[in-house]
N, C-alpha and C positions, 0 to 999 in steps of 0.2 A: 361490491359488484352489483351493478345493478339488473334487475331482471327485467325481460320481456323487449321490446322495441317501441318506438315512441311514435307517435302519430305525425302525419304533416304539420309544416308550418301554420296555424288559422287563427284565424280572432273567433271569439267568443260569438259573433253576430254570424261568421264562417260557418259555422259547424251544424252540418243539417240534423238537426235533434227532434225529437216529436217524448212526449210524453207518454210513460209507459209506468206502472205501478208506483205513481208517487215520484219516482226518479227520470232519468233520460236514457235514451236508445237513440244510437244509431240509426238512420235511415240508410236503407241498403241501396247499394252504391250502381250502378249503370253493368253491365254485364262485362264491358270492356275493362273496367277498373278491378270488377271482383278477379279478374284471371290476371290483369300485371302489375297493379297496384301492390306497393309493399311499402309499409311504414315508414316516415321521415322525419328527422329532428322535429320538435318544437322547440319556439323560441321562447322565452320567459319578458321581452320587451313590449312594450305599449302597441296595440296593433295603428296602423296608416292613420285609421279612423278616430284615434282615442280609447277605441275599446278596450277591455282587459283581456289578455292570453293569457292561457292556460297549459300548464306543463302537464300534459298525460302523457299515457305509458298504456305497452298492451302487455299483458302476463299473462303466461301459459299459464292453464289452471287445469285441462287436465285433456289427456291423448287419447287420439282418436283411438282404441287396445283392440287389438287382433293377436293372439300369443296361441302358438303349439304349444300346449299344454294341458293335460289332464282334465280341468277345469272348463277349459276352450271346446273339447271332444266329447264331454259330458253333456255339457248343457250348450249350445251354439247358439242360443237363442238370447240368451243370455249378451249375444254382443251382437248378433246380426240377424235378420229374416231376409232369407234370401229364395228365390229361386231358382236359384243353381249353384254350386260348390264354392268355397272358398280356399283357399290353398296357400302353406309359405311360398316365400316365390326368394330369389337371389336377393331383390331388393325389395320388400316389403310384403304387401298379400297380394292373392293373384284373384280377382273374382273372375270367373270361369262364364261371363256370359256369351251369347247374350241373355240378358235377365234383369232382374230388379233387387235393390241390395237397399234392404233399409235400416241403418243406424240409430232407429227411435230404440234405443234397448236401455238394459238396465245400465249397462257399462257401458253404452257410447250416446247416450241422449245427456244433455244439458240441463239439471233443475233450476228453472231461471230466479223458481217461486223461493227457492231456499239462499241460494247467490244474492237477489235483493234482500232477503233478509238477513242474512247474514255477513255480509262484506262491504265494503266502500264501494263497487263495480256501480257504473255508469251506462254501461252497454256492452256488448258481447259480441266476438268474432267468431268466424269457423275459418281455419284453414286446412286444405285441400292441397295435397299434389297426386297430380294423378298423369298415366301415360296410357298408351294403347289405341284401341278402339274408339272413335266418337262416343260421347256419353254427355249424360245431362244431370246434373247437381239441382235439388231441387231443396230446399228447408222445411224443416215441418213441425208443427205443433201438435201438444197433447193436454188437453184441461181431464178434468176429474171428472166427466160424463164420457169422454170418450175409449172406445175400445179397440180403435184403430187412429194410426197417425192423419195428420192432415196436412196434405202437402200444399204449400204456400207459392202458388202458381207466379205469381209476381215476381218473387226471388229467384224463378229458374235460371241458371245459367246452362250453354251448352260448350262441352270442353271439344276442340277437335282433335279428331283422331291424330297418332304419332310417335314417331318411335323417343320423342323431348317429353322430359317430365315439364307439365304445365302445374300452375300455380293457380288457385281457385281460391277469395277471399271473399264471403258471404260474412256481410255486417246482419246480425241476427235479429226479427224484429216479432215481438210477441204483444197481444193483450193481457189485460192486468190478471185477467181467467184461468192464461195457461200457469199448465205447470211445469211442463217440460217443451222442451226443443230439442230436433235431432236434423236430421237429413237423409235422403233416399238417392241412391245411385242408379240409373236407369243405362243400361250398356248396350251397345249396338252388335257388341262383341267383347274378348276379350280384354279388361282394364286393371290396370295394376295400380297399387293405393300404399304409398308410405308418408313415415314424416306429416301426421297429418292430427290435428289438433285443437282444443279451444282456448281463447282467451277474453279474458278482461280487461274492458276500460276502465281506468282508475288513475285520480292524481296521485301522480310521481311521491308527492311529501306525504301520503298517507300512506305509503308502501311499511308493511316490519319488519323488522329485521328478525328472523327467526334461524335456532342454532337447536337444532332437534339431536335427543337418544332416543333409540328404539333399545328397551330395557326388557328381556326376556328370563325367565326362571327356567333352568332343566333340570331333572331327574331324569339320568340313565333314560332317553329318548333321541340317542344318539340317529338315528333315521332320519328324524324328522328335523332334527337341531343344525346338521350339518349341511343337509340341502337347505334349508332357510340360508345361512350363513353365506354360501357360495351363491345364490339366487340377489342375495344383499349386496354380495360384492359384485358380481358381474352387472347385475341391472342397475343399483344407485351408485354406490362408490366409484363405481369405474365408466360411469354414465358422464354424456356432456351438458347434461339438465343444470341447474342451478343450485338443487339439492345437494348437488354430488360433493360440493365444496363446505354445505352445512349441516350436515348429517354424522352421526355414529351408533356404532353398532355395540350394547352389553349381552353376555351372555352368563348369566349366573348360575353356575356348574354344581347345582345341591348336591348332584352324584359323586362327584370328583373323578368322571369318568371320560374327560373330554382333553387330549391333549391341549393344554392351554397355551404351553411355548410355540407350538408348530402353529396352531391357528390363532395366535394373537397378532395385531397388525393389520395393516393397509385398512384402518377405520374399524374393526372389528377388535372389542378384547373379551377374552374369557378369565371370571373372575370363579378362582377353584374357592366352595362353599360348603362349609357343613349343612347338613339337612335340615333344614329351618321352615320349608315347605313354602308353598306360595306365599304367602304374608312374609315372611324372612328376605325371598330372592326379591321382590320387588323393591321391598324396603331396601336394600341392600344397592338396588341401580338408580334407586332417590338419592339416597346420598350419595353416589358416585356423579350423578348428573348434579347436584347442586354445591359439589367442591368443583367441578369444572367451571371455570370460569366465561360466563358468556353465554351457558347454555338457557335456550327460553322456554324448553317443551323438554317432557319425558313420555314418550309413546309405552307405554305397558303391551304388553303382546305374550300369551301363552307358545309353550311352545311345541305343541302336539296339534299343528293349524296346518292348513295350506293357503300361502297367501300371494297371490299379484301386487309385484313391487307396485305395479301403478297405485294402490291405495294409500300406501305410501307418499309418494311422488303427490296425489291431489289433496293428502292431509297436508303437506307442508305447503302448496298453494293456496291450500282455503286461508290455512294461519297468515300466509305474508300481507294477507287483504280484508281480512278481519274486520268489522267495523268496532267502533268501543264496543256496545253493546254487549257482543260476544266476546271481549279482548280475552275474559277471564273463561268462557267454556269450556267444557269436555268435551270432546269427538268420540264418538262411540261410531265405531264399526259393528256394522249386522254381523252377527254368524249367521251363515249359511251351513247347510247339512253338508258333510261329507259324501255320503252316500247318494244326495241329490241335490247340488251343487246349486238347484234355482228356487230351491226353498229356503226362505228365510226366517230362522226361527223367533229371532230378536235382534232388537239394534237399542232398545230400551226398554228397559226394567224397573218393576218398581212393587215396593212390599205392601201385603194386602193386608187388612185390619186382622186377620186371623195366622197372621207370621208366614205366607206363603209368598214364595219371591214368581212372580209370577211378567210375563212378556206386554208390557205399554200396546203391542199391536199383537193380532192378531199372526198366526204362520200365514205368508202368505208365497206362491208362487212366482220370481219376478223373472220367469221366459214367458209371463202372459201379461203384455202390456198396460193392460188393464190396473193389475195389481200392482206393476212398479209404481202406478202414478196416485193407485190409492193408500201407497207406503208413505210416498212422498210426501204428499197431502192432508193424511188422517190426521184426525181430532177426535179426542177419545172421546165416550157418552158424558154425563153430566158426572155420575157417578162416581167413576173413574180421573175426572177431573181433580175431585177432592182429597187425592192420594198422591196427587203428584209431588207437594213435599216429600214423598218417601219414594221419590224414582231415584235411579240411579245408573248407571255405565258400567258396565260388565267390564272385565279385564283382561276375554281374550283378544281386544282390540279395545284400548281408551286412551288417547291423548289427554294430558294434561298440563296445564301451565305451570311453572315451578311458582308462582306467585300464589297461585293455590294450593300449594302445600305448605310452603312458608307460611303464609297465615292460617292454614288449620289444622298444622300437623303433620304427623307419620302414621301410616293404618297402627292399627293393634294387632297382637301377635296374636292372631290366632291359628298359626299353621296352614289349613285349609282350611274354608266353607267360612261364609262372612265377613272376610274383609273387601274386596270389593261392592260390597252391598252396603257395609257399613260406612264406606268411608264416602260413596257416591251419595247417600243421601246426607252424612254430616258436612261435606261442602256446599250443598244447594246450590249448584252452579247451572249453569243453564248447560244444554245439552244439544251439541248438534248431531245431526247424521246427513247422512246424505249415499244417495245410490249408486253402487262403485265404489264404497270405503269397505270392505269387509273383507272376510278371511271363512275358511271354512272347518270346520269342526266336528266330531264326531258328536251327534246328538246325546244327552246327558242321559235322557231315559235307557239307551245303551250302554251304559256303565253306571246302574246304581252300585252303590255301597252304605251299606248301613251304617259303618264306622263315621261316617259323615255324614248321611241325612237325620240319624235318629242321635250318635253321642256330641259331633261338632255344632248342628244346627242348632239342637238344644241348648249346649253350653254358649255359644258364640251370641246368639241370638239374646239372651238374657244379659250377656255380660255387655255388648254395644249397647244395649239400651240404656242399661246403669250409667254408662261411663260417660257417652254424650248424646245420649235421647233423643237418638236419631229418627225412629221410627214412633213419634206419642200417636199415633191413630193406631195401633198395634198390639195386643198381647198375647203376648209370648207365652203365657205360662195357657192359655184356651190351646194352642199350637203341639205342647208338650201335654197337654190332656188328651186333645186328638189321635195323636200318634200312639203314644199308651195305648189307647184303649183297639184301636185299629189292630193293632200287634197283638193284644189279647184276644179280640175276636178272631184274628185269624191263627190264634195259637203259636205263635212267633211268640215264646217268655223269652228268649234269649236276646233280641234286638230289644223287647220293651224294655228290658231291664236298662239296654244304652240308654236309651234315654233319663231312668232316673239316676245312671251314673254322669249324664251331665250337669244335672238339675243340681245332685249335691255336689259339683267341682266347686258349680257357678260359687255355692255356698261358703267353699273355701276361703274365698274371699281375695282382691287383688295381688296383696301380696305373695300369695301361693301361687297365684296363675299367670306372676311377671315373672319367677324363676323361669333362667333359661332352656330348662330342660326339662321343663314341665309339657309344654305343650308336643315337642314330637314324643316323649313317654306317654303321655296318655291318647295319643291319637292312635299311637301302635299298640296299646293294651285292646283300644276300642277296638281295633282291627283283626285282632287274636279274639277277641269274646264274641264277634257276630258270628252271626249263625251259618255254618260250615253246609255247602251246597255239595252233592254227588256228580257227577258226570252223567252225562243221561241215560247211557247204558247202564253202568250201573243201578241205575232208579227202576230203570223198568225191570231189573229182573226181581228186584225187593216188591215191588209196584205189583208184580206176577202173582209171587208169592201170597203173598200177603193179603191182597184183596182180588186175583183174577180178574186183572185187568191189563187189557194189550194196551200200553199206550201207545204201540205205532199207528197205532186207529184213530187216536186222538188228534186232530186237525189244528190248529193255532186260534180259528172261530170260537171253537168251544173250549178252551182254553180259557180266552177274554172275554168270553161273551156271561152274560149273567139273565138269574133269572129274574124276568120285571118285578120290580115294587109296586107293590099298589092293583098289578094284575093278576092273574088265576093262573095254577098250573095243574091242568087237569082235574079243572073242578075245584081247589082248594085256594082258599081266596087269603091272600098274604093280607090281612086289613091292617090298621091302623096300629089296632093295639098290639097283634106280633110285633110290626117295625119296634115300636117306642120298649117292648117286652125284652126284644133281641139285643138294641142299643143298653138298657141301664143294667140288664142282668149279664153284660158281656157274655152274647151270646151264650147265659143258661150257666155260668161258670159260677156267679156270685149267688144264685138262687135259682131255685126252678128245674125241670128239664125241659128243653124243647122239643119239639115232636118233629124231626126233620118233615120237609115237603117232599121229597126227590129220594134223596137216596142218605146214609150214615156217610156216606164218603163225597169231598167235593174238590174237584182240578180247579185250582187255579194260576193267578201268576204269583210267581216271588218275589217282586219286586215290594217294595214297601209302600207305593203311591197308588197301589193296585187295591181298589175295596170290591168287592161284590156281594154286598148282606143277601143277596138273594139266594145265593149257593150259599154261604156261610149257615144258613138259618137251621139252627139243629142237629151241625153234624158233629159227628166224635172222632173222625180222619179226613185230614188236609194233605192233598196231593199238590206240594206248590213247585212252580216249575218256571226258573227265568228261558224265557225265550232265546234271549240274544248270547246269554253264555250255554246254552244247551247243559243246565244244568236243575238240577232240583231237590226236595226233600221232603220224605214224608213227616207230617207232626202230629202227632195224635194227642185230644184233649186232656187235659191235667186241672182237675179243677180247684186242687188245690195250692199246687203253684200260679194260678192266677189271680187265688184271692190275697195269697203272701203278698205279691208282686204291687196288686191294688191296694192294698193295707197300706203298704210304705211308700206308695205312692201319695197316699191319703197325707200320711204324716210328716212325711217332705213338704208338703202343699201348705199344712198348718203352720211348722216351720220359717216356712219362704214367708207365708203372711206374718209370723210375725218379728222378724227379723227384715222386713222389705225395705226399709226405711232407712234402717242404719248400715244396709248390705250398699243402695243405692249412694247412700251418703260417700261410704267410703270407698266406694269405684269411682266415682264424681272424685272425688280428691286427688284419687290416683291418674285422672287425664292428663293432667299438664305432665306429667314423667314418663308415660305408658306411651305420651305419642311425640313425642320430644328426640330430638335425633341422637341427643348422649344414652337415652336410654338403647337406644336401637345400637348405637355404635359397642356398646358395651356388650347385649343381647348377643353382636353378630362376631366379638373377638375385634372390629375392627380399632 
């Protein structure tokens, strides 16, 4: 099948071209032509003149999106700026002017800067249908200084009013500067807008053929798994797009709680899985997708997301236009915040010298134009440059090519926490994104768990490194000192202790940590030993007790807020020598006592990424309290379990040095089996 429509009959001397970033652009076409002009054969024969023809082709690459939906209700800006309402309407959306409707958004502007670099495209269409009211179609550009769109007076067309849908085809035309393109709807009155789209000009013979799985993992998230699934099937499957024909859908049922016979079918299967945890389910729609014969991509996608099939629908557009360049990329989708649907918290990731996996961009806003275009655009400082060998594509949204897994393997089994990070920086592949690829996610700072930040990260984190040295600007054992000692300062022995029971698993050595059933037992032991949080009623009546304190008085500010380093609190000046006194004596536990500033008692958060030495300094009770689960726990100092704790931390340490060598040797050995598909096939029963 081939996609898209084909341009008029022209010869190469035909075709009004002008030079645009290195490539060619369309010169935009007479006002009469943009409204009934529609694509026509090209001939592949010699033109009158001698000249050479050319067989192009236009492909949708991605729709103009208006959708009732959660998403759409939340953030509106996000697809449109308008001044006055938008509305579904019988056949399409209804804009409710008269008014102005501008489509420079994050999901309906065109990154033209990321398209030439990324695809074979040649120039770019918009098309339009539109009914109602008289209105005027204008185009408009947005470079990286701007903070509003800029409408491009030349390309206006004006649609007449009527009850006939009319047809508006704007050939798109930018400088090498801009970054983006979109278009502005100006209404005299009431206009209705469907069916309404962009595409790209591209030779016909560079088109690819791409045969896409969207490969999803569930655990008992029956909510979230099932409307995916029905959203999959109504908008791709049963769609008249070109996807609809090369698309399928996995669903890997860790829970075994998913009727699989009722909902297998019509391009959807559910495949019932033992608990093998993220690493197992993906691995598990790898090999499913590459015993299918044909297939070119496996889209990875968690599945506790909310996601717009269009992201979909533009990831299988970017791949059919692909230049080589990128043929072998990742497409990594942004997550967006659940809770505020126009924040973006990543779309690229990458591990910092001190084992923190930490976001390529900054969080940035994209219902303020501004921000979409400095996502689009950004280039990280010098810095940060030097760490990009250790970026990586996250996996609630990452395309991948089967060719890249072919040649560098299966992730490693690590249940949860680093394989995604592992496995994006052992392929080095280049990494797209683009604005409109994403899905939305519940922020991760809202659901710590210590069983994986402090016993998974630790162990996962030493053990990728061993195996294929993914991360050499990196170590991991400064990261597992860190965290240690954090946990002892804030009197957490129960979480620091995950950690040195990762330290010694790593120790175990490959062969202990390939057994099948190694990894979900010790991730649910990890999960039993972390430190058990109260209900927050309950807290505050112990809280009462105990030290007469209301914490309904306590505000969420004072909470997170700390006291400054380095400044005075009431005359009492925190210098130099406290900070460095506080750090090596673990806060007064290994030697010394410190002379609290404030108060014996200090509120803080529970989470584990949460430091504040400034209330820590001195005290003998920790009131810790996660926000977001409205739960918490008192801990009171123990100074001799914390020097137990550091002892054998110390002797772990000596240990690890001097076993590092032959530990690394022989996880290096064990690559070629740990990421090989018999080994996984065998891991999974299959």
């Amino acid at each position: 099948m081939r996609a898209g429509r084909k341009l008029r009959d022209v010869t190469k001397r035909d075709l009004p071209f002008k030079a645009s970033r290195g490539r060619y652009a369309l010169l935009a076409m007479s006002p009469a032509e943009h409204i009934f002009h529609r694509a026509m054969p090209v001939s592949c024969l010699p033109g009158i003149d001698g000249g050479e023809r050319y067989e192009m082709q236009l492909v949708k690459i991605a729709n103009v999106l208006l959708e009732d939906t959660r998403l759409f209700h939340m953030s509106p800006l996000l697809y449109i700026r308008s001044s006055c309402g938008v509305c579904p309407a019988d056949e399409g959306w209804m804009l409710q002017g008269p008014g102005h409707f501008d489509f420079t958004t994050f999901f309906n502007a065109l990154t033209v800067c990321k398209y030439d670099e990324y695809t074979v495209s040649t120039g770019y269409r918009l098309h339009l249908e539109l009914k109602g009211a008289t209105a005027r179609v204008t185009q408009t550009c947005v470079n990286a200084f701007d903070y509003y769109s800029r409408p491009q007076d030349k390309t206006a067309v004006c649609v007449r009013g009527g009850d006939a849908w009319s047809s508006v085809d704007l050939t798109l035309s930018y400088e090498p500067s801009d970054v983006m393109v979109g278009f502005v709807i100006e209404t005299e009155g009431v206009v209705y807008i469907r069916n309404s789209y962009y595409e790209a000009q591209v030779d016909e013979a560079a088109i690819r053929r791409v045969e896409m799985v969207l490969s999803t993992t569930t655990f008992k998230k029956e909510e979230y798994i099932l409307h995916n699934i029905e959203l999959i099937r109504r908008c791709i499957l049963a769609s008249d797009e070109p996807i609809a024909s090369h698309f399928r859908m996995y669903v890997v049922d860790n829970g075994r709680t998913l009727d699989h016979a009722a909902l297998s079918g019509d391009g959807v299967t559910i495949y019932p899985n033992r608990n093998v945890g993220g690493a197992g389910g993906f691995s598990y729609g790898m090999i499913k997708a590459q015993e299918q014969p044909g297939i070119t991509h496996i889209l990875l996608m968690d599945d506790d997301v909310e996601l717009s099939p269009e992201s979909i629908k533009r990831t299988y557009s970017l791949l059919t236009i692909v230049n080589d360049e990128h043929v072998d990329a990742l497409i990594s989708g942004a997550m967006m915040s659940f809770d505020e649907p126009d924040i973006r918290w990543e779309d690229i990731g990458y591990m910092t010298k001190d084992g923190f996996c930490r976001s390529l961009k900054p969080p940035m806003r994209m219902s303020v134009l501004h921000d979409c275009v400095t996502s689009e655009s950004f280039e990280p400082d010098t810095a940060t440059w030097k760490d990009l060998e250790q970026r990586y594509a996250a996996w609630w949204y990452c395309c991948i090519p089967l060719p890249v897994i072919r040649n560098n393997g299966m992730p490693l089994p690590f249940f949860v926490r680093f394989d995604d990070v592992e496995y994006g920086m052992r392929c080095k592949s280049r990494i797209m994104t683009l604005n409109g690829i994403c899905i939305c996610h519940l922020a991760f700072f809202m659901r710590y768990n210590a069983a994986v930040e402090r016993y998974q990260t630790a162990r996962n984190g030493l053990i990728a490194q061993a195996v294929t040295g993914v991360a050499p600007l990196t170590n991991f054992i400064e990261e597992l000192q860190h965290n240690v000692m954090i946990e002892l300062m804030k009197f957490n022995y129960t979480d620091a202790e995950l950690v040195l029971e990762g330290l010694e698993d790593f120790m175990r050595g490959p062969e202990w940590f390939s057994h099948k059933d190694v990894a979900e037992r010790r991730f649910m032991d990890a999960n039993k030993n972390r430190e058990k949080l109260l209900p927050l009623a309950d807290l505050r009546e112990l809280v009462r007790d105990q030290f007469a304190i209301d914490l309904t008085t306590i505000g969420v500010d004072e909470i997170i807020r700390d006291i400054p380093l380095g400044g005075s609190l009431r005359g009492r000046v925190y210098n130099v020598t406290h900070a460095q006194l506080f750090e090596r004596s673990l806060n007064g536990q290994l030697y010394g006592r410190l002379k609290p500033f404030a108060s014996e008692t200090a509120i803080i958060e529970a989470v584990g990424w949460s430091y504040l030495p400034g209330k820590l300094y001195g005290v003998d009770h920790i009131i810790a309290i996660n926000i977001q689960s409205k739960s918490g726990i008192i801990r009171h100092r123990d100074n001799a379990r914390a020097r137990k704790i550091w002892a054998h931390f110390q002797d772990l340490i000596k240990r690890y040095k001097k076993d590092k060598s032959s530990l690394e040797a022989s996880y290096a050995a064990a690559r070629p089996w740990l990421t090989s598909v018999k080994y996984w096939k065998e891991y999974l029963d299959l």
